[in-house]
C-alpha positions in Angstrom: 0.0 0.0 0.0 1.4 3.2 -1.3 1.4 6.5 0.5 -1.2 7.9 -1.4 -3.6 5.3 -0.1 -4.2 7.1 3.5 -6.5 10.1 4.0 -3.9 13.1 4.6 -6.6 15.5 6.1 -10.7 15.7 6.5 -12.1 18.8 7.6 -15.7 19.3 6.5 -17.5 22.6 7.4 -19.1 21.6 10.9 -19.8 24.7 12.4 -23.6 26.1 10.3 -22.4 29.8 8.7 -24.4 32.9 9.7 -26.8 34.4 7.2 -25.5 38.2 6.6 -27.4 40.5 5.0 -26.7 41.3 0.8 -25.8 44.6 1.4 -22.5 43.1 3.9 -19.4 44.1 2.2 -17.5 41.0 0.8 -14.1 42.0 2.7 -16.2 41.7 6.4 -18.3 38.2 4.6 -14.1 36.9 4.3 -13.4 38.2 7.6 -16.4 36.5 9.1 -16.1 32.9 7.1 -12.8 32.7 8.0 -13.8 32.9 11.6 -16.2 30.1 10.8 -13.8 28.0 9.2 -11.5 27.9 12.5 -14.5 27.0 14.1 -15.4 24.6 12.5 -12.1 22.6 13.1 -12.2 23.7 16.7 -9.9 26.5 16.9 -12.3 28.7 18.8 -9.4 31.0 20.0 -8.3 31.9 16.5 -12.2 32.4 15.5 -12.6 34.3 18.3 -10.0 36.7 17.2 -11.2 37.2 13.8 -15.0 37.6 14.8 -13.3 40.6 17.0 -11.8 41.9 13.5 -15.2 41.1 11.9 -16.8 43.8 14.4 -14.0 46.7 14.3 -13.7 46.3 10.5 -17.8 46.4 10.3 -17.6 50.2 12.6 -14.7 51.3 10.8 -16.8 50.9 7.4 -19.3 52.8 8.7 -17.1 56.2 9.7 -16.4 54.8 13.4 -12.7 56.1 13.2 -12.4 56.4 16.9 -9.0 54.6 17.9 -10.4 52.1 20.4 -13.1 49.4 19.6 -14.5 50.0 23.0 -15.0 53.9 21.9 -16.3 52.6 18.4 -19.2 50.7 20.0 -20.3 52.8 22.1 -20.4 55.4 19.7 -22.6 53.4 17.8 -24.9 52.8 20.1 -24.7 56.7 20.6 -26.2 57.2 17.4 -28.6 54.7 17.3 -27.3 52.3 15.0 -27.2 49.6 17.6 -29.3 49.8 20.3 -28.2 49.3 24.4 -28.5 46.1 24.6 -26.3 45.5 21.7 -23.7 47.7 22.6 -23.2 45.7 26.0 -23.3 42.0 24.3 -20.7 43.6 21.3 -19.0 44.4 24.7 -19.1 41.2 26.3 -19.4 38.4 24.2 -16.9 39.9 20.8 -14.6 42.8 22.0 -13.4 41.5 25.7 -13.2 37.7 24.6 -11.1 39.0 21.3 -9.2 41.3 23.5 -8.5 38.0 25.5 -7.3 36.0 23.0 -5.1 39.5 21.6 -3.5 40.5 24.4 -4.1 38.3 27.5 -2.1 35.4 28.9 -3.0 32.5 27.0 -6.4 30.4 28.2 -8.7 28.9 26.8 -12.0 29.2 24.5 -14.9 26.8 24.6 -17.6 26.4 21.9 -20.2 28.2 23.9 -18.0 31.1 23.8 -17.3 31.4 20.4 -20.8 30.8 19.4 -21.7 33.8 21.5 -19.3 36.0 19.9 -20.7 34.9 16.6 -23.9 35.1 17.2 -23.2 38.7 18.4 -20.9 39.7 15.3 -23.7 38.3 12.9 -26.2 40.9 14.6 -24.0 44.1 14.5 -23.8 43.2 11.2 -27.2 42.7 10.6 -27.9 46.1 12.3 -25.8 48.0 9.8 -26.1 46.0 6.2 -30.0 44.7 7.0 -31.9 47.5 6.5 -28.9 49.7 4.4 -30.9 52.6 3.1 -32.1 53.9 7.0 -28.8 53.2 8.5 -27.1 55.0 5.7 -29.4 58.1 6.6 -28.7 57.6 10.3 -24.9 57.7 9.4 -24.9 60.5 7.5 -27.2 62.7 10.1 -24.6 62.1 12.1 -21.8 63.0 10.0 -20.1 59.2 9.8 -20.2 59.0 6.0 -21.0 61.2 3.0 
């Protein structure tokens, strides 16, 4: 039996992708796939990271230039794009466990975890790209974009 008889690697897609609105620019859809994709071979630390990018890269397209992510969410829930509630999970379940897996001491990150942060990501996204044409108006009322 030669070597190209065994199976080298298997990883199907285990872990079910989050449906993002049309309007969702293709570079945060990548950002957010990827995260799924080290999910779904159990590298919740790694997707944990890049659903934190997903969510500064999603305010910084929208004219949230402030230089912390902290600052950046809050200022949207400021202007109304994402509402209180939002704002605290953003806070909770995406910013501090990416901020974790960034800059802490190394620990680490269950499923539960990452599917919170994901689940969290998917809505901020959803708050921005679902219903485009309002937020847009919001944004520029409040002089984030032209």
């Amino acid at each position: 039996m030669g070597h190209a008889d065994f199976l080298v690697a298997f990883s199907p897609v285990t872990v079910q992708p989050a449906p993002l609105p049309k309007d969702t620019p293709k570079d945060i859809i990548a950002e957010v796939r990827e995260a799924e994709r080290c999910a779904a071979v159990g590298a919740w630390r790694a997707a944990s990271a890049m659903l934190r990018s997903a969510l500064e890269k999603t305010l910084n397209a929208n004219g949230y230039d402030e230089p912390k992510l902290v600052h950046k969410i809050d200022s949207a829930a400021a202007d109304t794009v994402i509402t209180d509630a939002r704002k605290q999970r953003a806070h909770d379940e995406v910013r501090v466990l990416g901020n974790d897996v960034l800059h802490d001491a190394w620990r680490a990150v269950d499923e539960t975890e990452y599917d919170l942060s994901h689940l969290y990501t998917q809505r901020v996204i959803e708050d921005f790209y679902d219903s485009r044409a309002q937020v847009e108006a919001t944004l520029k009322a409040k002089g984030r974009i032209k």
